[in-house]
Structure formats: C-alpha cells, structure tokens
C-alpha positions, 0 to 999 in steps of 0.5 A, a space after each residue: 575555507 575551500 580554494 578553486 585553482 584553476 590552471 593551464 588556460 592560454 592561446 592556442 590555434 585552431 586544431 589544437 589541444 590544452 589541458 585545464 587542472 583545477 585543484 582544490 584545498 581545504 577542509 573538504 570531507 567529500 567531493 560528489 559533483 566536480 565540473 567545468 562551465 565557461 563563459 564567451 564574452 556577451 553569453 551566459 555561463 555554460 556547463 562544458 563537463 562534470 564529473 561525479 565521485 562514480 566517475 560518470 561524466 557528462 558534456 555539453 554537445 558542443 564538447 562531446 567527443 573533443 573534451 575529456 574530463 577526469 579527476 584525481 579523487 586523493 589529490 582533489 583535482 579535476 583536469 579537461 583534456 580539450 582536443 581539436 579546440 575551435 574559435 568558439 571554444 574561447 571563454 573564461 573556463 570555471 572549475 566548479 565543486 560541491 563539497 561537504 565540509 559540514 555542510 555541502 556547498 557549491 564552490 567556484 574558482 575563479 577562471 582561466 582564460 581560453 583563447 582559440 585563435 591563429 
C-alpha cells in the first residue's frame, strides 16, 4: 500500500512564501510522474506542477515563474517552493504520484491546505 503525506500548508500573507513536502512510503519500485494539483473552494481540481524521473517539469500558467518544484528520487519525496503567493493561490494543495509497485498506478494524498490572506 502506498501513503501520500503531504506537509507545510498554512497561512501566510500575501508576497510571501511555503514550502509544501509530500513523501511517499511503500513498496514502490519506481516513481516516473510526481505533481502538485490543488482545488479552490467551488473549482475543479487543477495541475500546479509536476515533475517526471528526468527531472523535466511543467507549471500551470498561473505558477509559472512563482513556484518550483523538485524531488528527492532516494527518499520518495517531492517539495513546491511557492514564492510571491496571492489570495488566489488559497486551495487544498494534492501531492499526486504514478508508481509501479507491480503494476503502475496513480496515487493521491490527502491535501494540505493554503491559505493566502492579510
């Protein structure tokens, strides 16, 4: 069984800065696709960034050049530096993982929570 936990969610103003970690345990053999979505009350559930085992990356337009994301391959964990955060950037954040571990599968955790507010 693969666990998602995700971490470093909480309030922060605007113009500032959290970093979100999502480690994953289990019998996992291989990881080749690691992302970030997140979920504003009342939207759909959007992709923010991933990452593949290359190391390429890919953001949403509206993180592009705010947010980083990168990954820890020999501890299974994945990280999102979010800088000059905005009110709109509040939302449920997901770590989300395709994983072999016999079969490959998609796996989600289950949210740390962003809010962006003075």
């Amino acid at each position: 069984q693969v666990q998602l936990v995700e971490s470093g969610g909480g309030l922060v103003q605007p113009g500032g800065s959290l970093r979100l970690s999502c480690a994953a345990s289990g019998t996992i053999f291989s990881i080749n696709v690691m992302g970030w979505y997140r979920q504003a009350p009342g939207k759909e559930r959007e992709m923010v960034a991933s990452i593949i085992s290359s190391g390429s990356s890919n953001y949403g337009d509206s993180v592009k050049g705010r947010f980083t994301i990168s990954r820890d391959k020999a501890k299974n964990t994945m990280y999102l530096q979010m800088n000059s955060l905005k009110p709109e950037d509040t939302a449920v954040y997901y770590c989300n993982i395709r994983a072999y571990t016999g079969t490959w599968s998609n796996y989600w955790g289950k949210g740390t929570l962003v809010t962006v507010s003075s």
